[in-house]
N, C-alpha and C positions, 0 to 999 in steps of 0.2 A: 615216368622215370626221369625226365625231365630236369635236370638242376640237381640230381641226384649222383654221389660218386659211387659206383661198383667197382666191388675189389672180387678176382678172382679168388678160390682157394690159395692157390700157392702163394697170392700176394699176402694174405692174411698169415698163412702159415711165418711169411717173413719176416712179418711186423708183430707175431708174437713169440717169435722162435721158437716154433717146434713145430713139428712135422705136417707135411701136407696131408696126410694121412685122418691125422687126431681130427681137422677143422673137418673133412670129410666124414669123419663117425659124427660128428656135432650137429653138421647139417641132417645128414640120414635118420638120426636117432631124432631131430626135430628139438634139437637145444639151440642151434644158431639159424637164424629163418635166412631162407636163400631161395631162389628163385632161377629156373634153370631156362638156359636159353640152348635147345638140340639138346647136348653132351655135356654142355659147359655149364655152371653154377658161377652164380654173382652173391655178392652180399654186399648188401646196403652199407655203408661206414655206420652211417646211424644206427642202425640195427647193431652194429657189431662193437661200437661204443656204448650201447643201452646193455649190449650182453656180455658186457667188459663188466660195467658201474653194476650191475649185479650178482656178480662172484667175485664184487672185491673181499681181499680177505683183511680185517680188522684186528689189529696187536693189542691185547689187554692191556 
């Protein structure tokens, strides 16, 4: 993990505004990959920019 940034949930919750809750069903349900360290979950920026650039949504 090395050279690599982890963002807590709540960090992530910040930086997408909405609730810490929502990025904790994402992770659980296994739509945001995250990786637990004890009690605490991280997530990759990369990961979470790759799982950004894939629910973007597209205006006709």
């Amino acid at each position: 993990m090395e050279g690599k940034t982890m963002l807590t949930i709540t960090e992530v919750a910040k930086r997408l505004g909405c609730h810490y809750m929502t990025i904790y069903y994402w992770v659980k349900q296994g739509k945001l990959p995250a990786v637990q360290f004890d009690k605490i979950y991280r997530i990759d920026e990369e990961e979470l920019k790759k799982f950004l650039e894939d629910r973007k949504v597209v205006k006709k």
